[in-house]
N, C-alpha and C positions, 0 to 999 in steps of 0.2 A: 169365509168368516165363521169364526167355531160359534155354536146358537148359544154357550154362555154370555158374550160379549153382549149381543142384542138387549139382553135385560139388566147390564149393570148399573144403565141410569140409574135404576129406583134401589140401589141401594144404599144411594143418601136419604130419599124419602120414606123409607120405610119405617124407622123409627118416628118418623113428625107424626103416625098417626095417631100416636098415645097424647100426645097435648090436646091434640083437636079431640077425639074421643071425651076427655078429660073436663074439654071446654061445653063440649056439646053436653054433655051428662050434664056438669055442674047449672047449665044456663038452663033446659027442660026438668033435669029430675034432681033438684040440688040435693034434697033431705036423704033420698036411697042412694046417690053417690058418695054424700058422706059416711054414708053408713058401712055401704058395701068399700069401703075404700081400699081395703088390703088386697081386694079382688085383681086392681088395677096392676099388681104386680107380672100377673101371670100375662097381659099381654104383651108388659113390656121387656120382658124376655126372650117372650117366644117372637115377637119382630125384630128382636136386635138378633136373637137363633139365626134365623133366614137369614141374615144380614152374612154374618160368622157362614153359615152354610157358602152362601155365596163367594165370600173372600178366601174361603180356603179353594174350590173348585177353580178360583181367574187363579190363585197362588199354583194350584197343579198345570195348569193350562201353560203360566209363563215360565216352571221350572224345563215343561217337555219343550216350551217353541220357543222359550228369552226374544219374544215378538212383543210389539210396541202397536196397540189399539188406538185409533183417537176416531171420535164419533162427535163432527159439532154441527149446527145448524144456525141460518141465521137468523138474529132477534132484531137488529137494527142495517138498515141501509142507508146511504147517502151517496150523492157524490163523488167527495173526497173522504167517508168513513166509511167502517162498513165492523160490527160488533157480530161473532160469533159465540154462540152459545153451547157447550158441549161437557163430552168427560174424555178423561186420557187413563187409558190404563196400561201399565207397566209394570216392573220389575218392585218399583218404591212401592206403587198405587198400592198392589198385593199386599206386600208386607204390613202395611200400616193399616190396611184396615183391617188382617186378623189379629193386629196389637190391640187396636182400638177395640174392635167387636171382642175379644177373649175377655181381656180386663174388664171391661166397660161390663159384660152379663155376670162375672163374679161380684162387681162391685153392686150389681141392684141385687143380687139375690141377698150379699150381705145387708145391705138395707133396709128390706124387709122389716127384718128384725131390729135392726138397732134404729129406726126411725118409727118404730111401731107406734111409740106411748108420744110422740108429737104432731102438733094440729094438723103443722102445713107438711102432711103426709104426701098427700096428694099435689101439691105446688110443686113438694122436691122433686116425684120422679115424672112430673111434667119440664120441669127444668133441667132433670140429666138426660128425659130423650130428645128436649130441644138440641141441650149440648151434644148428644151424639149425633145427631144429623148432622150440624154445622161442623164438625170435625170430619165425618166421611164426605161433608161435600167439600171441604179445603185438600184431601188428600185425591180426592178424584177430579178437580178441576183441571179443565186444561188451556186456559190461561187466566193470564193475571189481576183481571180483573175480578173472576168468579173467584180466583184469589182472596182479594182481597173484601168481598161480599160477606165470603164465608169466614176471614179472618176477623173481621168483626163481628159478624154476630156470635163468635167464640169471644173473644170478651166479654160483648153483652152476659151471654149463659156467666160466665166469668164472675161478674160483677154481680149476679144476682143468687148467684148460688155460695160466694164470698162471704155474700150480705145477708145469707139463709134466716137467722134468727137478727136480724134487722131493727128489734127495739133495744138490742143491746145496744150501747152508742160504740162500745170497740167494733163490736163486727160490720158497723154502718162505716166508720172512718176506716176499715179495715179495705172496705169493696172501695168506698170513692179513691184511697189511696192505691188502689191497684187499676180503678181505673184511670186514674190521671195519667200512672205512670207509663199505660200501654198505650194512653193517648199522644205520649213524646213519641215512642217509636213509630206508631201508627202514621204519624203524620211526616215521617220520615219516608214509610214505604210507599205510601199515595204519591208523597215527589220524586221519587223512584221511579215505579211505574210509569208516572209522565214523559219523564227523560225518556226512558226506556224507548216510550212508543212515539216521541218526537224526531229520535234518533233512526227507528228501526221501522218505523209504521205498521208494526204488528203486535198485537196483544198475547197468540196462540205462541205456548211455547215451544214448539218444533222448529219452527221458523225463527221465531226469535232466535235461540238459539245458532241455528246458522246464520243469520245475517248478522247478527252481533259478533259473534266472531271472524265471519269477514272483514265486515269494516275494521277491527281493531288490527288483528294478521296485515291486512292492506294499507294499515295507517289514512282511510279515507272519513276517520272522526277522530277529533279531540280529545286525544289520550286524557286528558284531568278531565273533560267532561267524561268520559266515559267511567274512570274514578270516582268521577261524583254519584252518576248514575247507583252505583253497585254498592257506593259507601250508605248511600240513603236507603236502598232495598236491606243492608245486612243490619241497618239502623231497627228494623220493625222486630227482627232476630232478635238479637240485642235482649229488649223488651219484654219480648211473650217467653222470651226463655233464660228468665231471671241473669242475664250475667253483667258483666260491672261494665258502666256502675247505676245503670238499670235494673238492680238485683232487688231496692229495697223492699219492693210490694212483695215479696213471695213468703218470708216468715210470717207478716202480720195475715195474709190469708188462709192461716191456719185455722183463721177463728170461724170458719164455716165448719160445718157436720165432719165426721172424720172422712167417712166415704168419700165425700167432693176433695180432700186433701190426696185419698189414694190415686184414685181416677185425673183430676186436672190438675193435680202440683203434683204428682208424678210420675204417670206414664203417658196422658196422653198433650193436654192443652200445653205445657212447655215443651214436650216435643213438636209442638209446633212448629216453633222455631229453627228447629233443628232438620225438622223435614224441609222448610223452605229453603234453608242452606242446600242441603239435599238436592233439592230440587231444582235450582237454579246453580248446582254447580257448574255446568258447564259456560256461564257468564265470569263466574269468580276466578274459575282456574288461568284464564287468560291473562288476568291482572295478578301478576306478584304484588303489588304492592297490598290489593285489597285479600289476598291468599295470608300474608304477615299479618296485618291486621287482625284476623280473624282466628288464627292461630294466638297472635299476643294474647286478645280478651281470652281465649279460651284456657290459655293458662295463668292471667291471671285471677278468672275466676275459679278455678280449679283449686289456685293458694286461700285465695280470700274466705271462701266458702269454706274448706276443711279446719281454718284456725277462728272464723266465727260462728263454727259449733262446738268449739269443745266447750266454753264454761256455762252454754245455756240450760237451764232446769226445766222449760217445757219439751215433755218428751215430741213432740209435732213440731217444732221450732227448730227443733236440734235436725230429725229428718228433713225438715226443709232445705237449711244449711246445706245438709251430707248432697240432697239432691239437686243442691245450686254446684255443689263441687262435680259434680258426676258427670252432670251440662256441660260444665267446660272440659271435660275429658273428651267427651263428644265435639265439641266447638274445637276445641287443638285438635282434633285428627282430621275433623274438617278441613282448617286451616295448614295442616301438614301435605293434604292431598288423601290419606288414607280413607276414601270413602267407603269403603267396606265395612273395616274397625269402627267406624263413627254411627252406623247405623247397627251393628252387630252387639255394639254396647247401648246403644239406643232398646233395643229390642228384650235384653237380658238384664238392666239397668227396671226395663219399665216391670217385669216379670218380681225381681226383686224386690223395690221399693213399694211397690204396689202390696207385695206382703207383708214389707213392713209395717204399712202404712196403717193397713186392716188389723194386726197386729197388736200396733198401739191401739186402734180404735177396739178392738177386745178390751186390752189391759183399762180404756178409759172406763166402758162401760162396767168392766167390772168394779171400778173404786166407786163409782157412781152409785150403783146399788148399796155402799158405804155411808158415804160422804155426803150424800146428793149432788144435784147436779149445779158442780160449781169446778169451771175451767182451771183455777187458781187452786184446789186442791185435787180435782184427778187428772190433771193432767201435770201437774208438778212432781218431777222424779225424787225431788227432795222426800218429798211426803211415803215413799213408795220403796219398794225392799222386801226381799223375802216373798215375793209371790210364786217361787217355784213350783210348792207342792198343791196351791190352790189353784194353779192356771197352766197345768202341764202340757196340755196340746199349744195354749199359744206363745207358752215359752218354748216349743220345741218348733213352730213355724218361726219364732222370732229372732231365734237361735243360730236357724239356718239362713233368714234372709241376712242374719250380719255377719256371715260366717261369707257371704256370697258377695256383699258389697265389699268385705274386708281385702276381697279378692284368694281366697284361699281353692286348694282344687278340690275336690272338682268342678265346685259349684257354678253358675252359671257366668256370673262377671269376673271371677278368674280369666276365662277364655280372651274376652274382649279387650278388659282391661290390659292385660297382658301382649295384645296385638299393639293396642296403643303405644304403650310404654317402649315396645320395643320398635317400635315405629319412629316415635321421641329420638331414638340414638342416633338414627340415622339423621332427621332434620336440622337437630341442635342439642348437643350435648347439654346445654345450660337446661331450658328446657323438658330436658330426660331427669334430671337431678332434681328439677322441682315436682317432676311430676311422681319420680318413686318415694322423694320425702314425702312428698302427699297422700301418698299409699300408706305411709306408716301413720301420720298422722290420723287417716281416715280407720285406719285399724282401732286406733286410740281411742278414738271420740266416738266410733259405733259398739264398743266394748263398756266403753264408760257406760251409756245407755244402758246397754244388757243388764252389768253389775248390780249400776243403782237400781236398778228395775226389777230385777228377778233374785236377785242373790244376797247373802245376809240373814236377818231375823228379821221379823217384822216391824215395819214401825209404829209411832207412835200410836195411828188408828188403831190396832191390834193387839190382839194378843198370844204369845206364841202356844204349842200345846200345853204347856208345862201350868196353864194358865195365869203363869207371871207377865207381865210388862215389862215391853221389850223397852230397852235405855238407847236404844243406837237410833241413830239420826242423823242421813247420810246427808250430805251436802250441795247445794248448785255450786261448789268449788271445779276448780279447774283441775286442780290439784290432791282431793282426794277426801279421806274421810275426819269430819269435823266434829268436835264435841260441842254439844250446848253447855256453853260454859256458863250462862247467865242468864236469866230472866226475870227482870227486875222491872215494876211498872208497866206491865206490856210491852218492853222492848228487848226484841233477841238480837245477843251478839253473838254471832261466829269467828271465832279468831282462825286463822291461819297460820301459815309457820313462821310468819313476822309476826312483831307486834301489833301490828297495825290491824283494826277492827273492820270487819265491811258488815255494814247495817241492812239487816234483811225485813222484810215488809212486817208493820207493827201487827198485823192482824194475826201473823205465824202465832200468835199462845192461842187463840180465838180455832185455829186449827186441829191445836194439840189435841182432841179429844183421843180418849184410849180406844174407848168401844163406844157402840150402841147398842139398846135394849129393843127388840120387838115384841109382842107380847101373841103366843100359840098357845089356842085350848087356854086360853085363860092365863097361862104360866107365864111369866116374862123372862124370858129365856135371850143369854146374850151373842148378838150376830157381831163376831170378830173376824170373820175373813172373807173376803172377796171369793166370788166363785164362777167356774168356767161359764164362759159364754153359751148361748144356746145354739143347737148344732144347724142352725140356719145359719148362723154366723162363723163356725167352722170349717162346714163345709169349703166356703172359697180358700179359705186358709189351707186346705190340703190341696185344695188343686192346684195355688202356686207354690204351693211346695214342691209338688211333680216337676210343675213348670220352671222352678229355681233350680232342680235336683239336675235337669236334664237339656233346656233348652240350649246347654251353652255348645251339647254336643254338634249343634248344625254349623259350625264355625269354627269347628278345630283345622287351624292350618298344615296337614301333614297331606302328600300323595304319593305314597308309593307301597312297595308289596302292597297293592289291592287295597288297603283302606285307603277310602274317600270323604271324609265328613262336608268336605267344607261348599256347602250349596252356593256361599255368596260369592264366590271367587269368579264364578261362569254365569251366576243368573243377573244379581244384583248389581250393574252397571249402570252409571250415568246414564241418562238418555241423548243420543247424538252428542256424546263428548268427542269434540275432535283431537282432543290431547292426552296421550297416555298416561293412564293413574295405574297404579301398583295394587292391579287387580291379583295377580299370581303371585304373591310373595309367602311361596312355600317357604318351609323351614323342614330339617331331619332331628328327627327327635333326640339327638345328642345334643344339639345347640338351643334346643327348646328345654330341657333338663337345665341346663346352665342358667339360660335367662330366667328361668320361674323360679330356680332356688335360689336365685338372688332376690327378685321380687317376695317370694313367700316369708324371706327371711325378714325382710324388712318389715313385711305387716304382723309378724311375727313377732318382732319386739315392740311394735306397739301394743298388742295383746301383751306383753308381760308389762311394759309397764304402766299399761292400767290394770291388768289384775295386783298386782303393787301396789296401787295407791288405793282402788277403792273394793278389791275383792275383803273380804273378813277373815283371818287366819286364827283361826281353834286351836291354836299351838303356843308355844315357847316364845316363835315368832311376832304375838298378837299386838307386840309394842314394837315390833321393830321399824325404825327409822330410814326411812331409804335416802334423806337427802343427807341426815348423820354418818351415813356408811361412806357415802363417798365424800363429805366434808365435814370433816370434825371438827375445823378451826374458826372459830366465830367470824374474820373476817370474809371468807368462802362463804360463808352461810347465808352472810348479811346482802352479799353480791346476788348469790341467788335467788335468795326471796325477793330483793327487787326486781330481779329480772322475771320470776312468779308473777308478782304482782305484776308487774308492766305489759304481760301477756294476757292475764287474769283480766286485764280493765278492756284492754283491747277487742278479747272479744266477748264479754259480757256488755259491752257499751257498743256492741255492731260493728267496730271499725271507727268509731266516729262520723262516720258516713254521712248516717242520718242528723249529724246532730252539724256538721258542715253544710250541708243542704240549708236546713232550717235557717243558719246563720245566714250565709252567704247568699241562697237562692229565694229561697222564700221571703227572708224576712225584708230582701234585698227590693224582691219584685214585688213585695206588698209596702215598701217604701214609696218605690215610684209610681204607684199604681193612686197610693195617694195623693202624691204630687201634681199625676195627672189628672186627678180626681179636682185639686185643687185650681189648678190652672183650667182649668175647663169650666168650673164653676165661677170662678171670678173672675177670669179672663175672658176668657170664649163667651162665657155667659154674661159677664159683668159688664163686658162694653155698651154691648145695643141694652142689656136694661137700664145700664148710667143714662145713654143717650135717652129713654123711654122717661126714665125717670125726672130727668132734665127739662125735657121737654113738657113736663106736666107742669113742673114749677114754674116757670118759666110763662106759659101758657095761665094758668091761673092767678101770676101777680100783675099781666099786660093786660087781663079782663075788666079787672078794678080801677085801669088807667080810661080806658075806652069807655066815655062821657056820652060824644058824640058833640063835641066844640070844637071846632079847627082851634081855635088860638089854641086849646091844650097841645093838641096835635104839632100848632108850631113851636111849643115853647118847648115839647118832649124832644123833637126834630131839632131845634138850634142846639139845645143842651146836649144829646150824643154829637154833636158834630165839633162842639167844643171840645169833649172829652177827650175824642179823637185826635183831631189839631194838639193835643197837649201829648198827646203819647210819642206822635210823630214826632215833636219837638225835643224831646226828649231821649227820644231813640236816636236821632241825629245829632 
């Protein structure tokens, strides 16, 4: 046994020291722990370090032996039970927690900083080392139970780091909304797991493993149950990793800190999901049906996602989106079988968007020192334009992370992406066609971002050098760049290239300011532009930059004349998969040439036609018409722009998703919830208090009879006996 192994238990617990530390300070020396708070930084890096240390050493260990650890002990005995308590480290184990520990130490040192000037400093990075324990203890578990321990108390951190600034009522309805909705999955994968170990009598996934695939190979369990079993475990999937139609909690948890946006809605806490697919692949692969399945959602969250971020104007909202599409890039290669691709884009996916993420969270803080802090104007891309020369390092990390998601070379999700897609041809061409139109699409809609973001004159807050006021005022369109044509009574309209008006939020003039005034040395001197972050918050910026620039090289599929890149081909294997997956699927760089300039090309033209629609042209060009050039006859025009709009409404309105829900589910289940509400209090309840009630009356009008006279007593006696006789009579 190599002496790394011995110590990897405590590499989920290392980070839990900073809470308790945290807790223990606040509850003995509350006043000096608030004081000293920024202190609290430096240890929670240096034990997520060790952690990172750690995971890269078991990562060398299983590139040299691709050997399979498990170390459990046991917590419970019985009879007929018997609970083993343990860790399993492997090939995945490695990989995921130098994803987790890299990201997860850029994003607290970003932190730092951009969480300085707020109270609940100290909650936060008590809350992000809870979450990172519970994340290295869900990837080092070694069965499904500790599983599922640690999968919820990843929600929990979830939900409370969702709900970070908590008196907001958005970001409170933001967490319970993302809790509920992981509580459908959730309680999907608890009935999972039961089946599982009703069927199989083991928890430990080594074992499981084989014996579930025995019985199935053997036909000695019931194929639909065994269907059911694997549908309700990929039900939790589903959930924690935003895909349809489980998607909807992931845009509105934008509304925590940016940091908790890069960190758990993009590299780590939905790839949760993703790792359990992972991880339990050798249960899915057995079932084609549940393999289709898994694939369907994955691409159709892959459409869904790319075409409900193009019209949104929160620049976090829109990343969200691109990062639900990404998932299901991941989830269809899953579901293809390409387990490589799925986690290779997992891994380069998490690198990039993570940059992005930090990125935006620059650009917010920088409007913020503008604007103040108000979500509805710095993080609104409408309000935003022209920040090139004011934020040039985070336009040139922002640059490259969408140069990287766009899939373009070299950059890192080129590589992955590109396995997928071509991966797609072989399973189903339909499939492969929605997935490279998604490519362009996703070109589109991470370009649009940039444009409005970085490129242009400044808007309305500012003012250019020239120190004139900027007039441009770029648009939440779908479609491109919009003039304020009107502001009349506090209400702006934006027209489009139809008639047809869409009514943007009445407080937009309330926004409008040009500048503000601060007052230096006495002078009042005007602050018009936003300015680079502080190089605490840089810093991680450049290091995913390295990490965007380069990581995709560990996964270039080529082996021959002596270059070898590709690590995951020989290391990164299922654990005990008894059915061959398409680990080796080299390719010669003639046929790789072909496949990526047709992919490049396509992301390619969605980069021109959003530089089209909302890049600025300083030329001849400055009025030119792109939907005029190709349709100059009114009724082509007319067609078009309904078809604009139709797309336009689609996804600035979510899909309607949410608003079918509302109708159909909720309003459906707080109907009957009333009803039962009703019959249980009138019914259920109503009976025995009728009879209680009855009996009171009843009782207190026979007290006023009771004299204490027989004759009463006979004359009360003969009278009901009459009454009687007369009913009888009558009834007859």
């Amino acid at each position: 046994m190599e002496h790394i192994y011995q110590y990897a238990l405590i590499i989920s617990f290392i980070p839990l020291l900073v809470p308790l530390l945290i807790g223990v300070g606040l509850l003995l020396f509350p006043t000096a722990t608030k004081k000293l708070r920024r202190m609290w930084t430096f240890p929670s890096i240096s034990l997520l370090s060790i952690v990172m240390v750690f995971s890269i050493k078991l990562s060398i260990q299983q590139i040299n032996r691709s050997s399979i650890y498990q170390y459990v002990w046991s917590w419970t005995l019985n009879n007929d039970f018997s609970f083993e308590f343990g860790y399993l480290i492997d090939p995945l184990t490695s990989i995921m927690s130098m994803l987790i520990t890299t990201v997860a130490i850029m994003v607290l040192i970003y932190s730092d900083k951009y969480m300085s000037h707020d109270q609940g400093y100290l909650r936060f990075f008590s809350y992000m080392s809870f979450f990172n324990t519970s994340m290295l203890g869900l990837v080092t578990s070694s069965n499904l139970i500790q599983i599922y321990i640690f999968w919820e108390l990843i929600g929990m951190c979830s939900y409370l780091l969702i709900g970070f600034w908590f008196t907001r009522p958005i970001a409170a309805n933001a967490c319970q909304k993302a809790f509920v909705t992981n509580r459908v999955g959730d309680f999907g994968l608890l009935l999972g797991i039961l089946g599982l170990y009703w069927t199989t009598g083991s928890f430990e996934f080594l074992d499981l493993f084989e014996i579930f695939n025995n019985l199935i190979i053997n036909n000695e369990v019931n194929f639909l149950f065994g269907i059911l079993c694997t549908f309700l475990l990929f039900a939790g999937t589903v959930a924690k990793s935003a895909q349809f139609p489980l998607h909807v909690w992931l845009p509105d948890a934008m509304e925590g800190p940016t940091p908790i946006s890069a960190l758990i809605h993009a590299a780590t806490m939905v790839a949760a999901g993703i790792f359990l697919v992972a991880r339990l692949f050798p249960l899915f692969i057995v079932i084609p049906y549940i393999m289709t399945l898994i694939s369907l959602i994955g691409i159709i969250t892959v459409l869904l996602g790319a075409t409900l971020a193009l019209a949104q104007k929160d620049i976090k909202r829109s990343l969200a989106y691109s990062t639900m599409s990404q998932l299901g890039y991941m989830m269809l290669a899953l579901g293809m079988g390409s387990y490589q691709a799925a986690l290779f884009h997992l891994i380069t996916h998490a690198y990039s968007k993570a940059l992005l993420f930090l990125g935006s969270g620059s650009i917010i803080h920088s409007m913020e020192a503008i604007v103040g802090y108000s979500p509805d104007k710095s993080q609104n891309m409408v309000l935003m334009g022209g920040l090139t020369k004011h934020v040039p390092i985070t336009k040139t990390a922002f640059f490259l992370g969408t140069l990287s998601i766009c899939g373009i070379p070299p950059l890192a999700c080129f590589w992955s992406k590109d396995e997928i897609i071509n991966d797609s041809w072989l399973y189903s061409p339909i499939f492969a066609i929605i997935a490279c139109s998604t490519g362009g699409l996703t070109a589109f809609y991470m370009f649009r971002i940039y444009l409005l973001t970085f490129e242009g004159n400044l808007n309305v807050y500012f003012q250019n050098y020239s120190g004139k006021k900027s007039n441009s005022f770029y648009s939440i369109s779908l479609w491109g760049k919009e003039e304020l044509k009107k502001i009349k009574k506090g209400i702006d309209l934006l027209t489009f290239f139809s008639k047809k008006s869409y009514r943007t939020d009445g407080n937009v003039r309330k926004r409008m300011r040009s500048f503000i005034t601060i007052k230096i040395f006495d002078n009042k001197k005007t602050s018009s532009y936003p300015q680079e972050s502080d190089n605490t918050m840089l810093f991680p910026l450049c290091v995913l930059i390295l990490f965007t620039l380069f990581i995709g090289f560990i996964g270039v599929p080529f082996s021959q004349e002596g270059i070898f890149f590709d690590i995951f081909s020989k290391w990164l294997i299922p654990s005990r998969t008894l059915l061959h997956t398409n680990s080796n699927n080299y390719m010669d760089w003639s046929e790789f040439v072909i496949n990526a300039t047709f992919l490049v090309s396509i992301a390619f033209f969605g980069i021109v036609i959003a530089s089209f629609l909302y890049k600025p042209v300083y030329s001849s060009l400055q009025n030119f018409d792109l939907i005029n050039f190709f349709y100059k006859r009114g009724s082509k025009k007319i067609l078009l722009d309904k078809i604009m709009n139709l797309i336009y409404d689609w996804s600035y309105n979510r899909g309607y998703i949410e608003t079918f829900y509302v109708i159909y589910l909720i309003r459906s289940i707080r109907g009957l919830s009333e009803l039962v509400y009703f019959f249980d209090r009138r019914v259920i309840d109503g009976v025995p208090n009728g009879f209680g009630v009855t009996s009171f009356f009843v009782g207190e009008s026979i007290k006023y009879v009771g004299g204490g006279r027989i004759s009463s007593y006979l004359y009360i006696y003969i009278f009901y006996i009459l009454i009687f006789l007369v009913i009888v009579y009558f009834i007859k």
